[in-house]
N, C-alpha and C positions, 0 to 999 in steps of 0.2 A: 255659416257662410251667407254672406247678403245676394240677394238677387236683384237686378232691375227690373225682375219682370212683377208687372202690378198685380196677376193674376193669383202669385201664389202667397198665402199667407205668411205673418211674419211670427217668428219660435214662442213657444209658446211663453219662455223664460221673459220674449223682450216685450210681452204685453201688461199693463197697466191694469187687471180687471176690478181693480177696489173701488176706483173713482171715488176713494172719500178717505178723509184724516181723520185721527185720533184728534176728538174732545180735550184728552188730558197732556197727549205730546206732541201734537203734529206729524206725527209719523205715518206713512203711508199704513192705509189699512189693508187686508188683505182676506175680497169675499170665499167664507165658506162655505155657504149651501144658498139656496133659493129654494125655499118650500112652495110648493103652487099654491092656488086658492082652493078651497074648501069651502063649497055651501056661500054663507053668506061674508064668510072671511076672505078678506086679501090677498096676494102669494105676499111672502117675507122672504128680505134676503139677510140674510147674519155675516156681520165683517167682525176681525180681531186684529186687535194692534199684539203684531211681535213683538215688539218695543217694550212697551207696558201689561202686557195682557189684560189691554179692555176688551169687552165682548160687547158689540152692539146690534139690536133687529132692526131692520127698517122695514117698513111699508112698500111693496114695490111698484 
């Protein structure tokens, strides 16, 4: 059910959190973990295309 009201968040179903496509299909990707940083490493976050089953880390 939609609310007008702007205070309370929208389902979790209707959010977007990949914000990145598949390399090989364009298919929405879809993020699974965020590692945090470690020492002198990076955090990583890991997305997977449903579509094709790519796996990819990024840098975050």
């Amino acid at each position: 059910m939609a609310s007008g009201d702007a205070t309370i968040p929208p389902e979790p179903a209707d959010q977007d959190d990949s914000g990145r496509r598949c390399e090989k299909c364009a298919a929405a990707m879809k993020q699974l973990a965020e590692l945090p940083a470690l020492s002198i490493r990076s955090a990583i976050k890991v997305f997977r295309c449903y579509a094709c089953n790519h796996v990819v880390a990024d840098r975050a």
